[in-house]
C-alpha positions in Angstrom: 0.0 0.0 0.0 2.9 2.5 0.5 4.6 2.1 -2.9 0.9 2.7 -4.0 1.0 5.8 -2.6 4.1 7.1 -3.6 3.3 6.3 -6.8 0.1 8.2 -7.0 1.3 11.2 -5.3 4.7 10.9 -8.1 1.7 11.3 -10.8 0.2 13.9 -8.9 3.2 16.2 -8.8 3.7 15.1 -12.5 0.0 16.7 -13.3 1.0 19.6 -11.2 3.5 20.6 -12.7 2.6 19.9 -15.8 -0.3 22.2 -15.7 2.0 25.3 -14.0 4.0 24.7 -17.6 0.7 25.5 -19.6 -0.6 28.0 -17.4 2.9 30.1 -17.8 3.2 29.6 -21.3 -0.5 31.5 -22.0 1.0 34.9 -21.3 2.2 35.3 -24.2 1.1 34.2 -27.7 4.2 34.0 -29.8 2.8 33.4 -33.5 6.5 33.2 -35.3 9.5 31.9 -33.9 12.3 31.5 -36.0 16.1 31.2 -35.7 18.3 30.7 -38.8 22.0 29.1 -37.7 24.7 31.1 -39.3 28.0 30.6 -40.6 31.0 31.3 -38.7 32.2 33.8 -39.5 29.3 35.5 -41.1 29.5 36.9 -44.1 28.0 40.3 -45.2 27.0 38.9 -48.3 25.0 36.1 -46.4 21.4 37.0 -45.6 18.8 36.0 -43.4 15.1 35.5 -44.5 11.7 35.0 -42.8 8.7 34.2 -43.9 5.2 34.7 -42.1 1.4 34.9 -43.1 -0.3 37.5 -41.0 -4.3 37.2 -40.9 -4.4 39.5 -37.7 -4.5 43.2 -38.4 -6.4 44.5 -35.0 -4.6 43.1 -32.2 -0.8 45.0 -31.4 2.4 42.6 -31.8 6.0 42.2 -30.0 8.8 42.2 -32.4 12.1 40.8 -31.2 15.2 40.2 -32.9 17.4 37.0 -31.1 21.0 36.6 -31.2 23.3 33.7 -30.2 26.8 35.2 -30.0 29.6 33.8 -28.2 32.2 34.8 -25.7 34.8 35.3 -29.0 32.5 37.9 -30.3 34.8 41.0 -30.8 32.4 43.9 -30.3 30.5 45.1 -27.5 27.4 45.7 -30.2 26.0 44.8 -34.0 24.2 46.8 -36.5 21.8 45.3 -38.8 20.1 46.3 -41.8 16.4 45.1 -41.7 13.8 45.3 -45.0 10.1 44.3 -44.4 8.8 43.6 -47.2 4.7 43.6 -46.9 2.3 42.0 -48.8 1.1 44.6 -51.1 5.2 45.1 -52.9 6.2 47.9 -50.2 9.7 47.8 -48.6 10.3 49.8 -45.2 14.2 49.7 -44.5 15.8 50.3 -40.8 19.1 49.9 -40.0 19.3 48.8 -36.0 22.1 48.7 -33.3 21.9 45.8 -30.9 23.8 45.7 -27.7 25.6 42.5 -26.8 27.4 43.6 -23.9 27.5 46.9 -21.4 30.0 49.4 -20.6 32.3 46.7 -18.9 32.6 44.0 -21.1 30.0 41.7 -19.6 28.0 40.1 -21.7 24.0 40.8 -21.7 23.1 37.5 -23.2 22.1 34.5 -20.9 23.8 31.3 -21.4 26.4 29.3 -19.6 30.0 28.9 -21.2 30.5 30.4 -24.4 27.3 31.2 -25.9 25.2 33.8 -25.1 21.6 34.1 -26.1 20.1 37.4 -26.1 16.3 38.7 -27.0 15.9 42.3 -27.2 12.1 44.1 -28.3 12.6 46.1 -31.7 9.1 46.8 -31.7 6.7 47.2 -28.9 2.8 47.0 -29.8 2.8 47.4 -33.3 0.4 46.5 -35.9 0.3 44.8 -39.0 -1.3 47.3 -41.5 -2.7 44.6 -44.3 -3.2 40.4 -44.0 -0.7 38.8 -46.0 2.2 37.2 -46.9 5.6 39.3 -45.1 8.9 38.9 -45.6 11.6 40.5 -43.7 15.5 39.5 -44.6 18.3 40.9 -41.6 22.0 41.0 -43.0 24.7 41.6 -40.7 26.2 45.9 -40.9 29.3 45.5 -39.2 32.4 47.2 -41.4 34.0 43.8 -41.3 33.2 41.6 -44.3 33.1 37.8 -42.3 32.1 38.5 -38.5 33.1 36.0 -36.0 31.2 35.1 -32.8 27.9 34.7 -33.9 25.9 31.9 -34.2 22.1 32.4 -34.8 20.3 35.1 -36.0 16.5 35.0 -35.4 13.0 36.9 -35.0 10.4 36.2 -33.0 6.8 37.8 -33.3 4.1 37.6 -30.2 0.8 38.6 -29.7 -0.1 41.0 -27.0 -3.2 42.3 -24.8 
């Protein structure tokens, strides 16, 4: 009868907690997630792409870009050029700085070892102005031609209230 026990109260805890893993997760709706590896180093020439369908144009979005770098990056920051192409032909261009480590050298990302993964918010409650098919393409901006150091490039989109 006590092995019983244990066992049910081992399944229990099981349910529990998987339940606290969906009830955390609804938060925050993330409707593209994509990370493209990249070569190392990465060349200017090389760029990355993503692809999404939006069907949504009332509720506001989170945009963030996400970078895996590692600890033989040799900047403190990276500058991209972004185009977002939308589905009716028109391009909007930006050209961003990201931050991969402060004022003393330590890196922002979190990660243990040498990689650092890093998410940072490029656009806070937007909106998507037409449904369709969107395109955006990052390319790194650095002066250097082949970039060490990093390792993923990616974008994630999510949903907000």
């Amino acid at each position: 009868m006590n092995s019983l026990n244990t066992t049910l109260i081992k399944y229990q805890l099981a349910g529990l907690g998987l339940l606290l893993m969906v009830l955390s997760s609804c938060g925050k709706a993330s409707f593209y997630d994509h990370n493209n590896n990249v070569k190392d180093p990465w060349p200017s020439t090389d760029t990355m792409h993503f692809n999404f369908m939006v069907s949504d144009t009332i509720h506001p979005f989170n945009l963030y870009i996400n970078l895996r770098n590692t600890t033989d990056y040799p900047y403190s920051n990276i500058y991209f050029f972004m185009q977002t192409h939308f589905p009716d032909g028109q391009l909007a261009v930006d050209t961003i700085e990201i931050f991969l480590a402060d004022l003393q050298g330590n890196w922002l990302g979190k990660g243990m070892g040498k990689n650092k993964d890093l998410q940072v918010l490029f656009r806070k409650r937007g909106r998507f102005p037409m449904s369709g098919n969107y395109h955006i393409s990052l390319e790194q901006a650095m002066r250097r031609k082949a970039l060490p150091g990093i390792k993923s490039v990616g974008i994630r989109i999510e949903r907000t209230k």
